[in-house]
C-alpha positions as CSV (number, residue, x, y, z in Angstrom):
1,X,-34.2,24.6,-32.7
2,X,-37.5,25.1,-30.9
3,X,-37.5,24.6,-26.9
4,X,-40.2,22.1,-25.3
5,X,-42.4,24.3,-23.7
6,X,-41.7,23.2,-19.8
7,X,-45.3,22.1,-19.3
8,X,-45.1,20.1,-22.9
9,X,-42.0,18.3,-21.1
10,X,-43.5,17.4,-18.0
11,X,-46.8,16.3,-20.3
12,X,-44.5,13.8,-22.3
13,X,-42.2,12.7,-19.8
14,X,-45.8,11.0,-17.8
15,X,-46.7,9.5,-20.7
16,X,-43.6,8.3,-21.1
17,X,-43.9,7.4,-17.1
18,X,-47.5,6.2,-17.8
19,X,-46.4,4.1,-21.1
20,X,-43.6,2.4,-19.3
21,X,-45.9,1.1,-15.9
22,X,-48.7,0.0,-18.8
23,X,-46.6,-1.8,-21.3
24,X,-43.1,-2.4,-20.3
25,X,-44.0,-3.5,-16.7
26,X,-46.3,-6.8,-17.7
27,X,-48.5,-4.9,-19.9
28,X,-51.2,-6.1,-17.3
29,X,-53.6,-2.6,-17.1
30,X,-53.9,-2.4,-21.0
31,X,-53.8,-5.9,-22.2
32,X,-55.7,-7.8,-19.6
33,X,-58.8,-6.9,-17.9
34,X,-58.1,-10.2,-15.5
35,X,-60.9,-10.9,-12.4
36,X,-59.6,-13.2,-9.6
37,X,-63.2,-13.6,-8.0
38,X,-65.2,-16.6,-9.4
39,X,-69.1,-16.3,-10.6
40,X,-71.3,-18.9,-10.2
41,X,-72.8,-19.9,-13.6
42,X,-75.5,-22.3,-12.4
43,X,-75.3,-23.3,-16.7
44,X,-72.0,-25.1,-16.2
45,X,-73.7,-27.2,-13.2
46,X,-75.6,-29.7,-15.9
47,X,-72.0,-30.3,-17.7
48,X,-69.4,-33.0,-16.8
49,X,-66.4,-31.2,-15.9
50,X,-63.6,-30.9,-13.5
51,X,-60.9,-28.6,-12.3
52,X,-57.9,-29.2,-13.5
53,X,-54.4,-27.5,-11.6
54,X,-51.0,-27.8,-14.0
55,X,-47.7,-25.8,-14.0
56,X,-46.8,-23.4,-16.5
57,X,-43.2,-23.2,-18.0
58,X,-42.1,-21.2,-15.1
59,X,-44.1,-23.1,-12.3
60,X,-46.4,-20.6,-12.1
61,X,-50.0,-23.0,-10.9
62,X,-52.5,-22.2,-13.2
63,X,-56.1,-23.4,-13.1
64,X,-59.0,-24.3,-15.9
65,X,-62.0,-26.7,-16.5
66,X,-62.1,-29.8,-18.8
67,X,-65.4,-30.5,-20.2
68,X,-66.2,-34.0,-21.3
69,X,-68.0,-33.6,-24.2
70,X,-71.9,-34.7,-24.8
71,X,-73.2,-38.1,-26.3
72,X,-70.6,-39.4,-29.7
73,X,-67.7,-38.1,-28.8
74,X,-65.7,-35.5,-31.8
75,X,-62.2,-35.0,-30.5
76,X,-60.7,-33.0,-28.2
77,X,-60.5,-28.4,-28.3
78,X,-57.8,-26.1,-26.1
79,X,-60.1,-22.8,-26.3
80,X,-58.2,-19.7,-25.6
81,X,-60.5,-17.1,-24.3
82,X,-60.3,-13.5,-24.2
83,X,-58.3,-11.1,-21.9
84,X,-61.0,-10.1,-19.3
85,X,-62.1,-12.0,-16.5
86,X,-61.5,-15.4,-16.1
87,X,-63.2,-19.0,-16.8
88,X,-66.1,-18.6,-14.1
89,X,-67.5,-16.3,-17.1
90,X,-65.5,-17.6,-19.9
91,X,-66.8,-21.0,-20.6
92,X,-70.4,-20.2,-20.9
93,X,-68.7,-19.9,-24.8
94,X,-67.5,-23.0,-25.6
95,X,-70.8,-25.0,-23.7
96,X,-72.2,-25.6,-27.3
97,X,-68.8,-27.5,-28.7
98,X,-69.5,-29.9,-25.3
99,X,-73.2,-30.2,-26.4
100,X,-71.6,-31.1,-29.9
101,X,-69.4,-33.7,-28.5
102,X,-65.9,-32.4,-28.3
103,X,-64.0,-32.6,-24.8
104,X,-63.0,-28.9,-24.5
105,X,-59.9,-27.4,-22.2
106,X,-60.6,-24.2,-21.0
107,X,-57.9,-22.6,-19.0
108,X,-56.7,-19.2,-16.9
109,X,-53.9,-17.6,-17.8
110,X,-51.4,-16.4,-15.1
111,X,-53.2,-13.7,-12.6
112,X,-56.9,-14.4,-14.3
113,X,-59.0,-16.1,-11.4
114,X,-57.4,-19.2,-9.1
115,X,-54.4,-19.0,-11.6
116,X,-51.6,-17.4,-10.0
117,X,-48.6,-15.0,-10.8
118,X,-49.2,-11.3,-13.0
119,X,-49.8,-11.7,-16.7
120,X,-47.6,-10.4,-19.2
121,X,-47.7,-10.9,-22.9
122,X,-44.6,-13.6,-22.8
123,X,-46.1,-15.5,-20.1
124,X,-49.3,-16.0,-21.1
125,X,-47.8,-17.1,-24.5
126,X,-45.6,-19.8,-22.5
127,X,-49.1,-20.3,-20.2
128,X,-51.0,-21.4,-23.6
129,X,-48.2,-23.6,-24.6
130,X,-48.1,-25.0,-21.1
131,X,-51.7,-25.7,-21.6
132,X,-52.1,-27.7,-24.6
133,X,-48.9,-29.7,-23.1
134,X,-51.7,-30.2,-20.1
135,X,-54.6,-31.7,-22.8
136,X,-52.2,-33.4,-25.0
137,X,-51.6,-35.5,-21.6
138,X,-55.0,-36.2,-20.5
139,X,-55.7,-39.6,-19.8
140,X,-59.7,-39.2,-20.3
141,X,-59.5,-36.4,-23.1
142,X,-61.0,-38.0,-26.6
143,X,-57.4,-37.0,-28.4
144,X,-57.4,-40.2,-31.2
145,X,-60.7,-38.3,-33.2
146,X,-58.4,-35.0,-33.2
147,X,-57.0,-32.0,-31.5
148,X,-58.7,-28.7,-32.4
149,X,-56.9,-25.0,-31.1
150,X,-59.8,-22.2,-30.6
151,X,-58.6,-18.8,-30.3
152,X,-61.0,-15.7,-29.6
153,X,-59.7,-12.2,-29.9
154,X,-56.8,-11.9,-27.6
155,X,-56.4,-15.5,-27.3
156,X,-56.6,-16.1,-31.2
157,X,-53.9,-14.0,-30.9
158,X,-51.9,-16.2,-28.6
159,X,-53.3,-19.5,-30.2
160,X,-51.2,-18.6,-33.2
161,X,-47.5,-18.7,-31.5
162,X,-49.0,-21.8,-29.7
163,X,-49.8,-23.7,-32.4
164,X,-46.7,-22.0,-34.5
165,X,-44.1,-22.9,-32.0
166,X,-45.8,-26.1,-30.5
167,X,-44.4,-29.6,-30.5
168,X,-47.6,-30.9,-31.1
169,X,-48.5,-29.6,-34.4
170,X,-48.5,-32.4,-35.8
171,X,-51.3,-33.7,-33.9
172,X,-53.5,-30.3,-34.2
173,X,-56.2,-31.3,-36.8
174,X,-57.1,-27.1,-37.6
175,X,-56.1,-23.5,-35.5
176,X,-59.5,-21.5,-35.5
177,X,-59.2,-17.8,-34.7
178,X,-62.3,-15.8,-33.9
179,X,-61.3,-12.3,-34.4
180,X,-57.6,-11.8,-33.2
181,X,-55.3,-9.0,-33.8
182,X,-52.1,-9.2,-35.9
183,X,-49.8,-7.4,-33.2
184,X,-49.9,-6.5,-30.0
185,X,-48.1,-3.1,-31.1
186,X,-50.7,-3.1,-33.9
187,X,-53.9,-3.2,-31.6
188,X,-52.0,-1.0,-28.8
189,X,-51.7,1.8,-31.3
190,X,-55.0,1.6,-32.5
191,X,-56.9,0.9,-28.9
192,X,-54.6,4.0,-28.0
193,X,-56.3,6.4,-30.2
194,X,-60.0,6.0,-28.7
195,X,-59.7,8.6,-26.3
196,X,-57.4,11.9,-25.8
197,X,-55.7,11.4,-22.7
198,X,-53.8,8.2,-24.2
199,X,-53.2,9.5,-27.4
200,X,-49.9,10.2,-26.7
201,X,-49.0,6.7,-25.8
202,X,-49.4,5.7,-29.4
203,X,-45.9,7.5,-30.0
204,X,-44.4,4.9,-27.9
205,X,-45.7,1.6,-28.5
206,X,-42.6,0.5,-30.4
207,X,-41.7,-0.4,-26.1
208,X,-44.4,-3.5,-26.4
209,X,-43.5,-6.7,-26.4
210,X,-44.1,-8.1,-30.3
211,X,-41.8,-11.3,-30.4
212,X,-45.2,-12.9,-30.5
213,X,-47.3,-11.5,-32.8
214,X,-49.7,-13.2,-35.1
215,X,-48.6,-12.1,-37.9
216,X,-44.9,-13.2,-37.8
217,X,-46.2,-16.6,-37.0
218,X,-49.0,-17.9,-38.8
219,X,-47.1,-18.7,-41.7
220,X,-45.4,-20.9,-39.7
221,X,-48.4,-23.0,-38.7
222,X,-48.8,-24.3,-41.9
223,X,-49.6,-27.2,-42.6
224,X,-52.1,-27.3,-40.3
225,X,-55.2,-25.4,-41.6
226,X,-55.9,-21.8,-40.4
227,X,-59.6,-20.8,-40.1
228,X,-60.2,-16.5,-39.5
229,X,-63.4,-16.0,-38.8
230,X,-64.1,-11.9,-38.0
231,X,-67.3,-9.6,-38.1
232,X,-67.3,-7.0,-40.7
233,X,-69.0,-4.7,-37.6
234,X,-66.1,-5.7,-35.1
235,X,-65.9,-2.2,-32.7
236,X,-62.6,-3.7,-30.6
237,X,-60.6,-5.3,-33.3
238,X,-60.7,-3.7,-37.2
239,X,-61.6,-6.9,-39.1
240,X,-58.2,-5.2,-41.1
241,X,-56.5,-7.5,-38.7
242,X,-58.4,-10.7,-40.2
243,X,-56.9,-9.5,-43.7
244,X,-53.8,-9.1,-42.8
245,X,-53.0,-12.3,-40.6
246,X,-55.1,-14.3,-43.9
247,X,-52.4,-13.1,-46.2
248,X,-49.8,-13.7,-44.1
249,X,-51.0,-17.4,-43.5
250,X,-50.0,-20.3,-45.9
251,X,-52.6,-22.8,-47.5
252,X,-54.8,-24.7,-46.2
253,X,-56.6,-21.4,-44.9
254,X,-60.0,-19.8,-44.7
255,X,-61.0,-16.3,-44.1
256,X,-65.0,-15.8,-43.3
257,X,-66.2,-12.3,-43.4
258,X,-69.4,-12.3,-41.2
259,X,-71.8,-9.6,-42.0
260,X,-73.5,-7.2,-39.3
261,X,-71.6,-9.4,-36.4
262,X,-69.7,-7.3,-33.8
263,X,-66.6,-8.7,-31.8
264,X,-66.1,-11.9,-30.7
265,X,-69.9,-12.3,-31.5
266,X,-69.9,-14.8,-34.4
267,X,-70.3,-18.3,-33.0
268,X,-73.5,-17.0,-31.0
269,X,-75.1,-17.6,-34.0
270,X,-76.7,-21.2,-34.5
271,X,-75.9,-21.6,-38.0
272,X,-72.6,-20.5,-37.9
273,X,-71.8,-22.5,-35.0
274,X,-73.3,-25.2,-37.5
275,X,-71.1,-24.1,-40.6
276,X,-67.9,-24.3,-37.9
277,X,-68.8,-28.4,-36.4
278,X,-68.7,-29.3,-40.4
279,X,-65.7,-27.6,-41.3
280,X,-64.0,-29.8,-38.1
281,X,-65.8,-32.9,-39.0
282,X,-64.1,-32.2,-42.6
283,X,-60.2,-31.6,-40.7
284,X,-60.2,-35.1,-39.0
């Protein structure tokens, strides 16, 4: 048997080191890019909206914005958004459903701006859960025209298990996912591979936390209806992913394949954001 070289050891035992403070400790510095300062976006300042406060499954306070929505009121959207920053940035995205008439729950999860505690991928899981227990409650959200769950990339991700494991699915009229990932080991390994120093970490991503993933749940969200929407030019997340979680989904589904559209990037587009307000008129 060939010896490790003793600089080969010491390589692999701090990636090893490395691997286990990234992943196995919270998975905070690879999955979530969170940002605890706020931005002012005067854009949110012509919008009805309030702060809302609510406990997670733990306790844990977190914080997000509910958004009454605009002139004939549509229903009622939990929008799960991405893993950096926080809602201060964040809900620019969703100010088009509001303009379309849907009251819209954007939240933080745990350790992403005034929501407290450190992010982990089976927190935030229990955070999104803990949310859509929060709008299911609201007094002033427009819940008799329909419940919507709006998932983009990380937190499509997430939205699936929500929806999957909820106690409200009956009341969730369609899941959308705007480009998620499959598997958290799945988009580690890959995301690994983009530059040399964390190659080897790719050899130990079987240490990440999968009891989540997409794709071991979203045949369980059936029957509500699963919309995929993914660019066919996504850099971050192989549209691969969109294949894989559409096959795995039960009917009703959709998968559409938008041409030349990067990640996340799809609903900045006014006539898809048009072909997406039918497809919920159609779900209610």
């Amino acid at each position: 048997m060939t010896q490790m070289s003793g600089k080969t050891s010491k390589t692999l035992t701090f990636a090893a080191f490395l691997f286990f403070l990234t992943f196995n400790a919270g998975c905070g510095s690879f999955f979530f890019s969170a940002k605890k300062e706020f931005t002012v976006d005067t854009a949110l300042e012509a919008y009805d909206y309030r702060d809302v406060y609510f406990p997670s499954y733990d306790g844990t306070r977190l914080n997000g914005y509910f958004f009454k929505g605009r002139g004939d009121k549509k229903g009622a959207v939990l929008f799960l958004h991405g893993y950096s920053e926080n809602i201060s940035t964040q809900a620019r995205v969703i100010l088009w459903l509001v303009d379309a008439g849907y009251d819209v729950f954007i939240f933080d999860y745990r350790g992403h701006g005034r929501s407290e505690g450190d992010p982990s991928i089976g927190s935030v899981h229990g955070d999104a859960a803990a949310a859509l227990d929060e709008l299911m409650n609201m007094k002033d959200a427009d819940l008799d025209k329909g419940v919507f769950v709006f998932g983009q990339s990380m937190g499509g991700s997430i939205a699936v298990y929500t929806v999957a494991a909820s106690k409200h699915k009956g009341a969730v009229k369609a899941l959308i996912l705007d480009a998620p990932f499959a598997s958290f080991q799945r988009i580690a390994k890959e995301r690994s591979f983009t530059t040399y120093k964390t190659r080897l970490l790719s050899y130990l991503v079987f240490l990440v936390d999968d009891s989540h993933n997409a794709i071991d749940w979203i045949g369980r969200v059936a029957p509500v209806p699963v919309l995929i929407a993914h660019g066919d030019k996504d850099e971050i997340v192989d549209i691969a992913h969109a294949y894989s979680l559409y096959e795995k989904a039960l009917d009703p589904k959709e998968l559409w394949v938008v041409k030349d559209k990067g990640h996340a990037r799809i609903f900045e587009d006014a006539d898809m954001r048009r072909r997406l307000l039918f497809y919920m008129d159609g779900k209610k």
